[in-house]
C-alpha positions in Angstrom: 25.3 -36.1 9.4 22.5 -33.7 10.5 22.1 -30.2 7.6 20.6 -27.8 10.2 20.7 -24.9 7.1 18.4 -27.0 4.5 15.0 -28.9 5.0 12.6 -30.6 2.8 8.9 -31.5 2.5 5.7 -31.3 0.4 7.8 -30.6 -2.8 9.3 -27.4 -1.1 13.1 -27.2 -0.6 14.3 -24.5 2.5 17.3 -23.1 2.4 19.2 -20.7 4.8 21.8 -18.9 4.5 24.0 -15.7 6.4 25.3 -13.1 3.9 27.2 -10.2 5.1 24.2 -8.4 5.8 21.2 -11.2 6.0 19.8 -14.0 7.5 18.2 -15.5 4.5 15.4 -18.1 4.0 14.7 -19.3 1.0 11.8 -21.5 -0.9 11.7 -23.5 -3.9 8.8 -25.4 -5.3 10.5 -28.8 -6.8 7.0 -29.7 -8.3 6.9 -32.6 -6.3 3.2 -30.9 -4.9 0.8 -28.6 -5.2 3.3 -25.5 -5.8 4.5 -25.1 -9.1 7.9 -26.0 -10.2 10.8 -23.4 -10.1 8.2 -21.4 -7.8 10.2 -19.3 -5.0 10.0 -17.5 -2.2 12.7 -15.8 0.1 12.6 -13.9 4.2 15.4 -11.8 4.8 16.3 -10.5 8.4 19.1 -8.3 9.1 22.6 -10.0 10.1 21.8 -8.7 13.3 19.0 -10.5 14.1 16.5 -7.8 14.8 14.2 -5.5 12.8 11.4 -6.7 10.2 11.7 -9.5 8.0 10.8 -9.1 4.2 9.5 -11.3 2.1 10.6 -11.3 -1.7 9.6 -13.7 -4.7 13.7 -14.2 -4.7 17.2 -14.2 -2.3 18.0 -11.2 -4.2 14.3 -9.8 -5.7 12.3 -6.6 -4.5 11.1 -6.9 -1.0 7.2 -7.2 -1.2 6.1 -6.9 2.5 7.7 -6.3 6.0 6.7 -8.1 9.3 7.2 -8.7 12.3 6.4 -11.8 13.5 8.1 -14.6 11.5 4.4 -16.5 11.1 3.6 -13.5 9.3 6.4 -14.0 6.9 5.9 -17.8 6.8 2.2 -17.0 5.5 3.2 -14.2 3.0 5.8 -16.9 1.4 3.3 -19.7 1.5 1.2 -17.5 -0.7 3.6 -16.8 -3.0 4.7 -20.8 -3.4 0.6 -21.4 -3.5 0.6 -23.6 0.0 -0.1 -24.0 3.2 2.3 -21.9 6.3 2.0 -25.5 7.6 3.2 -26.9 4.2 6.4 -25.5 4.8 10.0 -27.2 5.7 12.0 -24.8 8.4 15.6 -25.8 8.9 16.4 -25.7 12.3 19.0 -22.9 11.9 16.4 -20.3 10.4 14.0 -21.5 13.7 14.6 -18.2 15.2 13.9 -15.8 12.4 11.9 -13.0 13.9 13.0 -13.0 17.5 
């Protein structure tokens, strides 16, 4: 069976999630890297799926920055997690964050 919502790779779990309100993407560090353990990062996007995405240090912490493009995002997070955008596992369902 095929998890669409969760992806893994580099020592970085992905996991997304709809709340009432979001499409979220979250980060984890596993320590399995170069990103420290327990380090996280999270994109939110309104249920809707239009308007900016933020990019928090957590699912529910203070936005930090709002883009446009979802590469934009995917760069701000990999910052935060100390990687590479390219480091990062996308689960297919979050895909279309940002369009």
């Amino acid at each position: 069976m095929t998890d669409d919502r969760t992806a893994e790779a580099n020592g970085i779990n992905a996991t997304y999630d709809e709340t009432e309100t979001e499409r979220l993407l979250e980060f984890e560090a596993t320590g399995d890297g170069t990103a420290r353990a327990g380090t996280t990062a999270a994109i939110a996007q309104n249920r809707d799926g239009y308007a900016m995405l933020k990019v928090r240090p957590t699912a529910d912490g203070d936005e930090l920055e709002r883009y446009y493009g979802f590469d934009m995002a995917l760069d701000h997070a990999a910052e935060l997690l100390g990687i590479s955008p390219h480091d990062l596992p996308i689960p297919t369902a979050a895909a279309d964050l940002g369009m």
